[in-house]
Backbone bond lengths (Angstrom), bond angles and torsions (degrees), N, CA, C in turn:
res aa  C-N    CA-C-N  psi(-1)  N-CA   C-N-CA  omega(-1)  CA-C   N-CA-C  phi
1 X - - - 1.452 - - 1.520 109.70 -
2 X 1.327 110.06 136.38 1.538 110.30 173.95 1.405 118.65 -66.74
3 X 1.582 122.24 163.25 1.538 103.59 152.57 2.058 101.07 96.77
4 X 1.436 101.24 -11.41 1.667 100.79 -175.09 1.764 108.14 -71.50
5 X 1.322 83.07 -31.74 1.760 87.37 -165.09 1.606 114.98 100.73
6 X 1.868 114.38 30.87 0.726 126.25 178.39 2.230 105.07 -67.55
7 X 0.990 117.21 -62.74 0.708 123.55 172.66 1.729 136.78 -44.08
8 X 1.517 108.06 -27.58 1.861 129.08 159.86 0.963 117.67 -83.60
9 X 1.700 117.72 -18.26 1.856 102.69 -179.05 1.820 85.38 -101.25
10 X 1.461 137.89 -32.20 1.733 108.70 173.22 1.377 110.99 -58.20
11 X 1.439 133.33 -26.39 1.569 119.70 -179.37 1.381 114.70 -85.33
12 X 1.594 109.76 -10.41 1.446 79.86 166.63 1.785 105.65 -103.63
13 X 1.195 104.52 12.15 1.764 93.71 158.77 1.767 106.98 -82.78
14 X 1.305 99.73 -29.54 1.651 97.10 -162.65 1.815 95.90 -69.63
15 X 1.465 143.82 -36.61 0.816 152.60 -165.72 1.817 114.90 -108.81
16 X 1.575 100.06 22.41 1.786 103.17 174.14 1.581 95.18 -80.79
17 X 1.206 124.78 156.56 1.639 148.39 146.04 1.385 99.72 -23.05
18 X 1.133 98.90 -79.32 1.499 112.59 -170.31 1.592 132.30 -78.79
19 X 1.253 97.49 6.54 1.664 102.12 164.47 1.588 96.64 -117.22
20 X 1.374 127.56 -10.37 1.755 133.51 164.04 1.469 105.11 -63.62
21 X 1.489 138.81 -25.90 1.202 151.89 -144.88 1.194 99.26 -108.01
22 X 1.602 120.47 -48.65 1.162 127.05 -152.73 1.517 120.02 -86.28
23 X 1.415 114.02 -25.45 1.501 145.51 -167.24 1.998 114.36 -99.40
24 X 0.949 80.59 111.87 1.736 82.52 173.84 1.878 112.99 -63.97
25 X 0.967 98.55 -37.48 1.538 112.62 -179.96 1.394 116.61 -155.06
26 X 1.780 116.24 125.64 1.408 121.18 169.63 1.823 105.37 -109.69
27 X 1.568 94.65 169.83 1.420 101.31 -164.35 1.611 96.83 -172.71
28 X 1.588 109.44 106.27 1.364 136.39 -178.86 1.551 126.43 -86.23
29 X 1.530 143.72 96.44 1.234 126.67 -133.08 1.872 86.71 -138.05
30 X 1.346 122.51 116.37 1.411 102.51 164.66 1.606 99.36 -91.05
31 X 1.465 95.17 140.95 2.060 101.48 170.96 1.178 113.68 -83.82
32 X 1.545 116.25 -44.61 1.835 98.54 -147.07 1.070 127.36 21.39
33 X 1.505 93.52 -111.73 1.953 99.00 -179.08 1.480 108.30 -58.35
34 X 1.485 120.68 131.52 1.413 126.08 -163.00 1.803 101.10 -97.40
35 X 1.163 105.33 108.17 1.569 117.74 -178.43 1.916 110.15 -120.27
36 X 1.210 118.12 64.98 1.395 98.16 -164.72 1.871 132.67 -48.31
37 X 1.586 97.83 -12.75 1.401 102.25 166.76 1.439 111.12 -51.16
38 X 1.844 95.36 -65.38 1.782 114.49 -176.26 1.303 107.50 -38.10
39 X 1.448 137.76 -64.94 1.079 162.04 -177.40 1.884 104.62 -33.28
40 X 1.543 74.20 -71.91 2.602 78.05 -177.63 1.637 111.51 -66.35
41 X 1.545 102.46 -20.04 1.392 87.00 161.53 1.294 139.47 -94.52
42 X 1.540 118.07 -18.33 1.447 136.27 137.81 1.631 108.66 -24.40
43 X 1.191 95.82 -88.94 1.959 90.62 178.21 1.142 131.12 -42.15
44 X 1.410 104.99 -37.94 1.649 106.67 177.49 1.665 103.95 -74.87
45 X 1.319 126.26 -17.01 1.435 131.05 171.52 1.525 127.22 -65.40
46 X 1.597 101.92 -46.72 1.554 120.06 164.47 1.309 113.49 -70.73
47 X 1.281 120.74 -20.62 1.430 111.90 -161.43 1.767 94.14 -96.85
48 X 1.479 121.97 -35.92 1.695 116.72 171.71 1.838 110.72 -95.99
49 X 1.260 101.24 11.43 1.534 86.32 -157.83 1.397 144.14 47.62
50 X 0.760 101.12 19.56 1.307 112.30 -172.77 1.791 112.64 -151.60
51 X 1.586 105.03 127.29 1.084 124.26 161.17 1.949 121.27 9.82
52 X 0.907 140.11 113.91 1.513 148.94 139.11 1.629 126.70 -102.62
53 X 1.394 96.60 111.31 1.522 116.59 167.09 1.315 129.66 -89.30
54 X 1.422 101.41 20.72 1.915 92.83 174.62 1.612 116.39 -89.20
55 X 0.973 138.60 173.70 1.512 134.08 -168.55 1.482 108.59 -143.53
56 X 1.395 116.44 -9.16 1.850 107.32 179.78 1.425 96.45 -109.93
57 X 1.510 104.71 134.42 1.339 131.76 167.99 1.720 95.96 -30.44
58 X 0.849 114.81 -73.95 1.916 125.20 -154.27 1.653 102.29 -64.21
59 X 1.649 134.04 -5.26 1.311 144.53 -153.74 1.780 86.36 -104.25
60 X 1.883 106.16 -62.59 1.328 140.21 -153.69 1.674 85.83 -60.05
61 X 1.512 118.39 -70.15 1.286 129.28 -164.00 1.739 103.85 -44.50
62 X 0.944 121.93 -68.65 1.960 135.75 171.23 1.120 108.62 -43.20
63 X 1.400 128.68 -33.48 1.803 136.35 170.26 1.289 91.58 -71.83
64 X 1.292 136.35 -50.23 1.411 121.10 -158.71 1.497 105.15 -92.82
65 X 1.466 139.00 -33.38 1.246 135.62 161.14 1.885 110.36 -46.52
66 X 1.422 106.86 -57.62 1.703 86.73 175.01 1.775 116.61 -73.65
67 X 1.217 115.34 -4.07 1.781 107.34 172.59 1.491 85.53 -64.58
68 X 1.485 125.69 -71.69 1.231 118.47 -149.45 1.249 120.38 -78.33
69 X 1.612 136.62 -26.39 1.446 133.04 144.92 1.349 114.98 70.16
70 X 1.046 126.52 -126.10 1.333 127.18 176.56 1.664 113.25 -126.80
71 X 1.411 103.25 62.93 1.160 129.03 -152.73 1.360 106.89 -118.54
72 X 1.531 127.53 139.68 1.655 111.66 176.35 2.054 101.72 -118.63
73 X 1.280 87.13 119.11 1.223 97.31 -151.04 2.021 104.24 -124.41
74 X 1.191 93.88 149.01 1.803 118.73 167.06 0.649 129.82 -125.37
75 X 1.634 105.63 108.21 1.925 120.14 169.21 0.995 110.04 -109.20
76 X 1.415 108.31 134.93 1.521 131.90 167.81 1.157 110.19 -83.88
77 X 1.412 128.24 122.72 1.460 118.30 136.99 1.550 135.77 -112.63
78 X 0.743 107.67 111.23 1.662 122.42 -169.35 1.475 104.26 -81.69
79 X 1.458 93.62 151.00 1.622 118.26 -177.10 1.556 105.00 32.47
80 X 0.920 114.44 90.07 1.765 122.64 176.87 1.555 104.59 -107.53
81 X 1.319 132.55 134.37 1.216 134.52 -165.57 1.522 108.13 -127.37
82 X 1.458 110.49 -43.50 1.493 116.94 176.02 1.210 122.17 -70.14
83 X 1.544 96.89 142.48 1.711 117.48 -177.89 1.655 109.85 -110.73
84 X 0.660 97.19 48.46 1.918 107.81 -174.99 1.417 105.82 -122.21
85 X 1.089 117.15 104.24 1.673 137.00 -160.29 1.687 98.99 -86.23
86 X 1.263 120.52 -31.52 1.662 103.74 170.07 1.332 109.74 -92.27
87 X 1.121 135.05 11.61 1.763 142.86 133.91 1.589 109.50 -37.68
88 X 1.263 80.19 -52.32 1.697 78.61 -160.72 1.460 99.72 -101.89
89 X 1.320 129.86 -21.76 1.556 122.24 168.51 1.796 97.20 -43.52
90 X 1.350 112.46 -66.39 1.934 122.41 -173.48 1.717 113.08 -31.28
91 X 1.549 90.53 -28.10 1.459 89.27 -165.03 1.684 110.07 -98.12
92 X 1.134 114.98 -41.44 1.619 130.87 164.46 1.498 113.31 -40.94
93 X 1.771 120.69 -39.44 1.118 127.90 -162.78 1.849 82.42 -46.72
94 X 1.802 109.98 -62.95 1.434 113.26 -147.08 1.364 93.69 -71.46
95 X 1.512 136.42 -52.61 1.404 134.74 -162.82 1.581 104.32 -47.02
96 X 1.229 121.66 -55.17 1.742 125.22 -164.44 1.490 89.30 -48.36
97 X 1.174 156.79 -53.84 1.472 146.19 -133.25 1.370 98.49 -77.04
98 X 1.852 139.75 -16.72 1.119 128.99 -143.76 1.197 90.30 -93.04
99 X 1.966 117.34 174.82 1.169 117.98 -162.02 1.776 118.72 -59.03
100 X 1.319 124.85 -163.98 1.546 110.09 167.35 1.674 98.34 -92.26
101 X 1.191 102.81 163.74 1.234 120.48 -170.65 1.436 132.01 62.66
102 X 1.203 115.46 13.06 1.687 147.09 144.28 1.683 106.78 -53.64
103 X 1.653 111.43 124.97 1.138 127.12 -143.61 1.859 87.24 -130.28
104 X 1.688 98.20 157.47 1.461 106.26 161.79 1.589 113.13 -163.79
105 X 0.961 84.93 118.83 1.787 127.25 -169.39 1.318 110.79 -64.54
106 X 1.424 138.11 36.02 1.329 116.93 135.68 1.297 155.80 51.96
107 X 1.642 142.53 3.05 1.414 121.64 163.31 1.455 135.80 -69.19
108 X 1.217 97.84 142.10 1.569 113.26 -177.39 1.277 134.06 -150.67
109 X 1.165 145.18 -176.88 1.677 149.54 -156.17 1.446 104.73 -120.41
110 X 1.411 88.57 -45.23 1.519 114.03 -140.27 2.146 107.08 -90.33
111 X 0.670 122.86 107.50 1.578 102.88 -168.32 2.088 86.17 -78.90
112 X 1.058 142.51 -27.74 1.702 121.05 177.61 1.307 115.29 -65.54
113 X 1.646 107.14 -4.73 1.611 108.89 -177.54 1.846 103.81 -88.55
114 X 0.751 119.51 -20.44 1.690 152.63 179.89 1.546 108.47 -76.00
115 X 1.610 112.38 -36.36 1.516 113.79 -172.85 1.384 94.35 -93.17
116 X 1.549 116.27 -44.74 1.493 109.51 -159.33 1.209 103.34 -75.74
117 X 0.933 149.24 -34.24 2.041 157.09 -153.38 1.584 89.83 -85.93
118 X 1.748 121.79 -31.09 1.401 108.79 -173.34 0.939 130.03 79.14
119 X 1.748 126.88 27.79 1.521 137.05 -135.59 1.764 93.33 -101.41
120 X 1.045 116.08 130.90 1.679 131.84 -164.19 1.445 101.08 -53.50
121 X 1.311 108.99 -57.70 1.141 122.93 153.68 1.305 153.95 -165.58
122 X 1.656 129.51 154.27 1.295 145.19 -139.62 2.317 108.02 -90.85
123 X 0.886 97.92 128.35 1.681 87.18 153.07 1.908 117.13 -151.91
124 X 1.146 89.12 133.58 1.590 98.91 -159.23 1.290 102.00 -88.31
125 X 1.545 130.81 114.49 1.676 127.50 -173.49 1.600 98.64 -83.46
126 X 1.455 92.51 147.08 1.686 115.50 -178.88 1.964 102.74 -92.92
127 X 1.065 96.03 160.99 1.612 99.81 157.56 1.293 125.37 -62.65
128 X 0.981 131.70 -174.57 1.258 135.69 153.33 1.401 117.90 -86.42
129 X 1.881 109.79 133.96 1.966 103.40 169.78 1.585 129.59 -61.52
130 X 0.650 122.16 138.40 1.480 142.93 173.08 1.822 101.49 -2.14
131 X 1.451 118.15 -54.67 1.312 114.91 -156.82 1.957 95.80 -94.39
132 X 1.535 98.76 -8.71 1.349 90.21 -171.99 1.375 118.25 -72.00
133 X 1.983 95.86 -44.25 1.528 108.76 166.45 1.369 118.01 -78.20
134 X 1.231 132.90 26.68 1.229 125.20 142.44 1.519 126.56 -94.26
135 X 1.645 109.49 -27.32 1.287 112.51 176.26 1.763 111.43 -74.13
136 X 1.321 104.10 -2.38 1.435 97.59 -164.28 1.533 89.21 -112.01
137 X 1.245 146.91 -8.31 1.456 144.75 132.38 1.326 124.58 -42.18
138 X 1.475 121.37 -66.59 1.290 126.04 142.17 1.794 106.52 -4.92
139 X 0.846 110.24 -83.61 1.520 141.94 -171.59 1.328 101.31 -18.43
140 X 1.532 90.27 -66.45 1.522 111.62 -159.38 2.052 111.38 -76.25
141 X 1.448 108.73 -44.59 1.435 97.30 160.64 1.158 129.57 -94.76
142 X 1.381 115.59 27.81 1.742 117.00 -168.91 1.600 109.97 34.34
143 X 1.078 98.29 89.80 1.853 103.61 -173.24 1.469 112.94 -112.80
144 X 1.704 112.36 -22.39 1.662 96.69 -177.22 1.185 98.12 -44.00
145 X 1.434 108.07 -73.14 1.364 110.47 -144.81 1.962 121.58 -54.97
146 X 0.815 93.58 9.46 1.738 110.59 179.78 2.289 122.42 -98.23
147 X 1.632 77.28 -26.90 1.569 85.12 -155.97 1.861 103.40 -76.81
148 X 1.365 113.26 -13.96 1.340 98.06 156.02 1.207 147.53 -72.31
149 X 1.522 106.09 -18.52 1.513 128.39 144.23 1.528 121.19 -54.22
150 X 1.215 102.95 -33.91 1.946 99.48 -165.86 1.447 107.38 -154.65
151 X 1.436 119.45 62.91 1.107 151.09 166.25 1.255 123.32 -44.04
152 X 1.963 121.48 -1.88 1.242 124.28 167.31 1.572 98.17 -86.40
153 X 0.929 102.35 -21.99 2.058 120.08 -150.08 2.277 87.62 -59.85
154 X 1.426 105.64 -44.54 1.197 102.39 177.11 1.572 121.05 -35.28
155 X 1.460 102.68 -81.70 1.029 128.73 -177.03 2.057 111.05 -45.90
156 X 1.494 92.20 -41.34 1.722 84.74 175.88 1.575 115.41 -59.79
157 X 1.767 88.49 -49.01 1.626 92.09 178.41 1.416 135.10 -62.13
158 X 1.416 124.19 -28.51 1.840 134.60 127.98 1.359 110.16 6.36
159 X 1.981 88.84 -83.02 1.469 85.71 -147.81 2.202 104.95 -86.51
160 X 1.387 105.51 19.56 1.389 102.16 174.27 1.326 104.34 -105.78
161 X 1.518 117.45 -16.65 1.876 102.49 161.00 1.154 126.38 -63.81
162 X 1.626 110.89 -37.16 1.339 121.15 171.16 1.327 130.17 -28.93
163 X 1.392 103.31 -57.58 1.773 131.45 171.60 1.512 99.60 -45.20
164 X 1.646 115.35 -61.52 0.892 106.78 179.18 1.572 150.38 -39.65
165 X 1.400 113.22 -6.69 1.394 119.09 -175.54 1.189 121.61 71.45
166 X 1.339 129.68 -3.97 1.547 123.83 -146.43 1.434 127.29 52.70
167 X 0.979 117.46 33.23 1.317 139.30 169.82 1.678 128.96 -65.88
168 X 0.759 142.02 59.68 1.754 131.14 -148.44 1.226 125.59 -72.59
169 X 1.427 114.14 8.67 1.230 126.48 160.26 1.477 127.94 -89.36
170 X 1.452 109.88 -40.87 1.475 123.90 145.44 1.266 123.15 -14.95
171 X 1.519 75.10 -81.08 1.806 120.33 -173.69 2.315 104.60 -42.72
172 X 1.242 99.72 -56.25 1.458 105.85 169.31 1.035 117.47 -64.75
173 X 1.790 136.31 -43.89 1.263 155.45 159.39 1.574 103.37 -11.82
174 X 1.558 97.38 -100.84 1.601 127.73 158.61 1.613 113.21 -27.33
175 X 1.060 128.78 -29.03 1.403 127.30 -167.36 1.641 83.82 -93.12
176 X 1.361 129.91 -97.79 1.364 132.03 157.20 1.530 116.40 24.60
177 X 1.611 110.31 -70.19 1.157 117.78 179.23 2.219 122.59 -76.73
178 X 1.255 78.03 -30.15 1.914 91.71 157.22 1.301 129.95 -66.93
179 X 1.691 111.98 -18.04 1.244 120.65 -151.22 1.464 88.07 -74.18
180 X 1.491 125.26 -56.59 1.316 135.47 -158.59 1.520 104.00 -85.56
181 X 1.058 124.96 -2.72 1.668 101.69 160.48 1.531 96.13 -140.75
182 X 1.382 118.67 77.93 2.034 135.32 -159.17 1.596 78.62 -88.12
183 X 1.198 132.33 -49.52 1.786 122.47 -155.96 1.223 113.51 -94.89
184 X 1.574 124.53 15.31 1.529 107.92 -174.08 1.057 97.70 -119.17
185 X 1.527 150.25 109.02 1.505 155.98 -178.72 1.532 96.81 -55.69
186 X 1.387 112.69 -58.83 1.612 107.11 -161.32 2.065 98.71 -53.85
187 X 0.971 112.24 -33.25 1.867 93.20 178.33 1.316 88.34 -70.97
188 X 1.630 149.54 -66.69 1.118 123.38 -129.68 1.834 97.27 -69.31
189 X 1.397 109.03 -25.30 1.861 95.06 -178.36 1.322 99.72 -59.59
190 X 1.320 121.48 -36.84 1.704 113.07 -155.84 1.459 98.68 -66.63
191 X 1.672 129.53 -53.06 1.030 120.68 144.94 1.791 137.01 11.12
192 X 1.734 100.78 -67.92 1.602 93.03 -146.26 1.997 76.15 -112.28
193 X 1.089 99.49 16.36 2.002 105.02 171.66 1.441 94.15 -124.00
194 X 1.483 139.19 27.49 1.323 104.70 168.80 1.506 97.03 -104.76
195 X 1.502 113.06 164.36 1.365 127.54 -175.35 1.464 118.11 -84.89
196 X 1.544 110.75 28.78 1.562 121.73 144.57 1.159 121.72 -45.15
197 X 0.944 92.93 -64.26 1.616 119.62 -175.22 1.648 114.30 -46.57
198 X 1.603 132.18 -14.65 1.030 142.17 -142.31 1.896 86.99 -125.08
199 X 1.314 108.35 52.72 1.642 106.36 -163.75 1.628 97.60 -128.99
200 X 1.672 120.24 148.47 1.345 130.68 -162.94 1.321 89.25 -97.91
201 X 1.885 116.30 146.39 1.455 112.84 -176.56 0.862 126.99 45.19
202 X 0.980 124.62 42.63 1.958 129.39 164.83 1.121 116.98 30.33
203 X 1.551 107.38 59.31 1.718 109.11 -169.74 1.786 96.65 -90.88
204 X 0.912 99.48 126.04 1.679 121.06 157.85 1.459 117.56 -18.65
205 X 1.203 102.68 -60.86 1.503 116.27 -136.27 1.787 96.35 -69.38
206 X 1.151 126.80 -28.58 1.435 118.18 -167.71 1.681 91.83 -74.36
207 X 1.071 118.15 -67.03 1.686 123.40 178.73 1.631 96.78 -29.89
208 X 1.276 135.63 -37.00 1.759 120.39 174.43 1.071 114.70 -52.51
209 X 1.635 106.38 -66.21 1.541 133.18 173.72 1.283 115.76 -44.82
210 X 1.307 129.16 -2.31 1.767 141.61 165.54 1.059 85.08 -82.71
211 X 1.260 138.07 -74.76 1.462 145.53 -135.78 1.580 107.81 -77.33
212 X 1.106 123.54 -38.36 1.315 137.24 153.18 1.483 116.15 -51.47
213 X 0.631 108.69 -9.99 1.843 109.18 -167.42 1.408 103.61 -122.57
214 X 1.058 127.38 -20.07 1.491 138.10 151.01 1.375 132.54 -55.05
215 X 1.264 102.01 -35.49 1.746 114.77 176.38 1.250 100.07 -52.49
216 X 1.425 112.16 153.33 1.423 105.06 153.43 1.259 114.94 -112.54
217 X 1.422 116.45 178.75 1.529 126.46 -142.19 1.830 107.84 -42.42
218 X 1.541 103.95 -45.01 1.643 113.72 -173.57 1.450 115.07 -60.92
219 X 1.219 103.02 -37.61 1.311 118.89 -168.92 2.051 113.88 -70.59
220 X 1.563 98.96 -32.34 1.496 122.61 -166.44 1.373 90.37 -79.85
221 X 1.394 117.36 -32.79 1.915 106.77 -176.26 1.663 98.28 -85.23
222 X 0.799 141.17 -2.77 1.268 137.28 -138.43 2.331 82.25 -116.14
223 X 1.094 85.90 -62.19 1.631 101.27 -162.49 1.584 98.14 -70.97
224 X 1.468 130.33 -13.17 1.391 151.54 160.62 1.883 88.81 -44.70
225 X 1.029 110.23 -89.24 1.416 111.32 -167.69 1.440 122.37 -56.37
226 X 1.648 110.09 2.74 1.589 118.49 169.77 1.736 100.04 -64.07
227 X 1.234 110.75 -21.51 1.540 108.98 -163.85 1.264 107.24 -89.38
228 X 1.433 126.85 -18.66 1.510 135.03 178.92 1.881 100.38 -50.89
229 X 1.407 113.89 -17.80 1.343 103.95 -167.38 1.582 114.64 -124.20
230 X 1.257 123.33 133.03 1.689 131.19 -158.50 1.420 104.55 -46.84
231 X 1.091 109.07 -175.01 1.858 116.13 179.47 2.114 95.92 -86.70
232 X 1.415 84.92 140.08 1.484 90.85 170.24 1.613 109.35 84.77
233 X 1.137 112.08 -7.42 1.725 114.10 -170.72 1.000 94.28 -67.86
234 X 1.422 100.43 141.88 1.440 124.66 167.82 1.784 126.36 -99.37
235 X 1.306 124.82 94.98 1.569 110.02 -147.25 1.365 84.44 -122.34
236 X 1.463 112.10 174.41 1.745 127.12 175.29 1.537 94.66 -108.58
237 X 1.053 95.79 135.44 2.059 113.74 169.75 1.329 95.00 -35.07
238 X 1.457 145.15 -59.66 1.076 143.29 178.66 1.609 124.39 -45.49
239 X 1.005 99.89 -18.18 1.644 103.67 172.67 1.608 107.29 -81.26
240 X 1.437 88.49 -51.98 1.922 83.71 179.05 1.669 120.40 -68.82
241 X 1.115 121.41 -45.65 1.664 112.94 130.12 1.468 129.43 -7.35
242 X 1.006 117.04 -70.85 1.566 121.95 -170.64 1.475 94.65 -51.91
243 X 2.221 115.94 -64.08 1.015 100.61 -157.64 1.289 126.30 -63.23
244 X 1.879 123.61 -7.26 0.871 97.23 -159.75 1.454 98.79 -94.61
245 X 1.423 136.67 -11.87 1.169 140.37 -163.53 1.446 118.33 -82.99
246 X 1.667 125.66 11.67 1.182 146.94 -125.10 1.403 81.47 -120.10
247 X 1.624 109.70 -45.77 1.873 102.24 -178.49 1.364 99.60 -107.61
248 X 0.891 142.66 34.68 1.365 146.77 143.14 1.704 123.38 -129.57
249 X 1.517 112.25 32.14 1.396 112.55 162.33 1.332 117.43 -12.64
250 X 1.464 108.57 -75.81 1.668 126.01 -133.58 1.953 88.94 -103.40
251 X 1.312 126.73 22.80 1.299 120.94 -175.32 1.636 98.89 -132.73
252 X 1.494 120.72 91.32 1.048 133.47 -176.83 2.424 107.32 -55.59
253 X 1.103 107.48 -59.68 0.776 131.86 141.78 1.804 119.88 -3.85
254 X 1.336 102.55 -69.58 1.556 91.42 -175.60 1.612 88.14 -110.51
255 X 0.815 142.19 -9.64 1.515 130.60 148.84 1.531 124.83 -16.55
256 X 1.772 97.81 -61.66 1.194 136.70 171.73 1.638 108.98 -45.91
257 X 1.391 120.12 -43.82 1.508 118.43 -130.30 1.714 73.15 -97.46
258 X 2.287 104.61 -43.26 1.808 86.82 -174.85 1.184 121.81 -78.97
259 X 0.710 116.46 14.68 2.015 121.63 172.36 1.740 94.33 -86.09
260 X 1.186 133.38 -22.55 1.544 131.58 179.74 1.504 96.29 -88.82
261 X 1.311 120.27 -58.70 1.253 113.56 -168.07 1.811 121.32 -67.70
262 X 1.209 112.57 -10.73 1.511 126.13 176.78 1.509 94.43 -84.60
263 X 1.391 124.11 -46.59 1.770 126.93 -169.47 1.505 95.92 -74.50
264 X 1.199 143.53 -29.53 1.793 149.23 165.38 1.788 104.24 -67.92
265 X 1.425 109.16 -63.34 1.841 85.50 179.10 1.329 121.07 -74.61
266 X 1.176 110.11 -12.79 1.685 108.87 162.66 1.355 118.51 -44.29
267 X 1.301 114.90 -60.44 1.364 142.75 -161.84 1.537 109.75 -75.27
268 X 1.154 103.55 -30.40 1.558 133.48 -173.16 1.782 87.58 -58.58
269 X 1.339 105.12 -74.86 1.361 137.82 -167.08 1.753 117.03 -59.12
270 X 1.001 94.43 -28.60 1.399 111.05 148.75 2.144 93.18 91.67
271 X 1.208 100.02 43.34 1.364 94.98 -170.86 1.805 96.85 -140.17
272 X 1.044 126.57 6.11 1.803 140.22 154.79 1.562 123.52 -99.92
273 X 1.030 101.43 44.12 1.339 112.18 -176.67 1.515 124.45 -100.20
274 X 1.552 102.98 -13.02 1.343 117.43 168.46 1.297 113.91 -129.51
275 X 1.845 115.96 134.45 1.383 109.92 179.43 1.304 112.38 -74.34
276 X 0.946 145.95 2.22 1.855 162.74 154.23 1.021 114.93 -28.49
277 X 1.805 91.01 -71.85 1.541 109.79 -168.64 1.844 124.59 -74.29
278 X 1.390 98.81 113.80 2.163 111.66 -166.71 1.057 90.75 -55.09
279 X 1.903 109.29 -57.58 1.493 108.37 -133.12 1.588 103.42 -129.34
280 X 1.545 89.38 157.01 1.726 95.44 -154.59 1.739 96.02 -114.84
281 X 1.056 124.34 147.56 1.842 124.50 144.97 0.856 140.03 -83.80
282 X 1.290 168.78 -158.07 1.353 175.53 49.66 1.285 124.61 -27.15
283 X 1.852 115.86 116.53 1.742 92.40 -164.90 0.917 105.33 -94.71
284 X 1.700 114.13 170.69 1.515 152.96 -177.12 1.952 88.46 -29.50
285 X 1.198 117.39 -40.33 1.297 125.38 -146.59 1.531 121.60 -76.41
């Protein structure tokens, strides 16, 4: 299932102290679409940082056997969807050579993707409990400090985590989209009464399509060009910037206005929340 937070609890294994310590070499690969070329050259990309231009399977595989060498090493692969076992035979040929005790990290949806790969072993993430995904709503629109003013706002917001499943993608989703209208009760009912909620398998995807439909007009062109970039990309605010200023060169003026409206769907999105943080992703989703 999407939306668990499968993907935030492997990075913060991939990025602990002590699994940084432990590893001669790590190497971070999102799959989705299952391309095993794409894939060996991905790894061999994370693993030098730097760029690879070879294109035959049998070139890619020998590049990636000497990255990994006698090396004790961690690859991630995230969001893996394919069930095609000589996919992953192509790719194992090079992985098996790495040192012993060289690890590979696993996310998935799918538990037959889990049987076929043969993975030693499985752990299936839960939602979050009831009070957790509320504190992490809280979180997301900064609401204590509000609710003595608007003391229905509690109770609405309750029963719209609920819906949520414990889900924390939702849960951020919905918060995100609350953020910008936090004081008007009548949206949050429309909210926790719309017929989203009326969805088989707790699929995600309609709860986006709320959130999308919420923007308003500036905001909807703005989050338009979020799509210019693949699943999982990792871009700097400045990129989405650039593009939008591309048809407004010579207009100082609205230059201005999209540098606001990129710092609003950020925030929207629930991924501008720290002035720290450069660089942004795009999820799997």
């Amino acid at each position: 299932m999407g939306g668990l937070g499968k993907t935030k609890f492997a990075q913060l294994i991939y990025n602990d102290p002590d699994v940084e310590n432990h590893f001669d070499v790590k190497a971070w690969v999102c799959v989705f679409e299952f391309n095993v070329i794409r894939l060996i050259r991905s790894t061999v990309e994370s693993l030098t940082s730097s760029p690879c231009g070879l294109t035959s399977l049998d070139a890619l595989q020998v590049k990636l056997k000497m990255q990994l060498g006698e090396k004790r090493s961690l690859i991630v692969l995230d969001d893996v969807w394919s069930e095609d076992r000589q996919y992953w035979n192509d790719l194992l040929v090079a992985l098996k050579l790495a040192k012993r005790g060289s690890r590979i990290l696993v996310t998935n949806r799918n538990s037959k993707v889990s049987t076929l790969m043969e993975l030693d072993e499985t752990y299936h993430l839960k939602g979050l409990s009831v009070e957790d995904s509320w504190l992490l709503f809280k979180k997301c629109i900064s609401l204590d400090q509000k609710l003595d003013f608007y003391p229905n706002l509690e109770s609405l917001g309750r029963e719209i985590v609920k819906k949520c499943q414990g889900l924390p993608l939702t849960i951020n989703t919905i918060g995100g989209l609350l953020q910008g209208i936090i004081l008007d009760e009548d949206e949050w009912q429309y909210i926790l009464d719309s017929e989203m909620w009326d969805i088989k398998e707790r699929e995600i995807l309609p709860v986006l399509r709320l959130s999308c439909d919420h923007l308003p007009p500036h905001l909807k062109q703005c989050f338009a060009y979020c799509s210019l970039f693949p699943k999982d990309h990792e871009f700097e605010k400045q990129d989405l910037v650039s593009l939008g200023l591309l048809k407004d060169l010579f207009n100082l003026r609205k230059q201005k206005e999209w540098k606001t409206r990129v710092d609003n769907i950020l925030m929207i999105c629930g991924i501008g929340l720290s002035f720290n943080i450069r660089r942004r992703k795009s999820h799997a989703l």
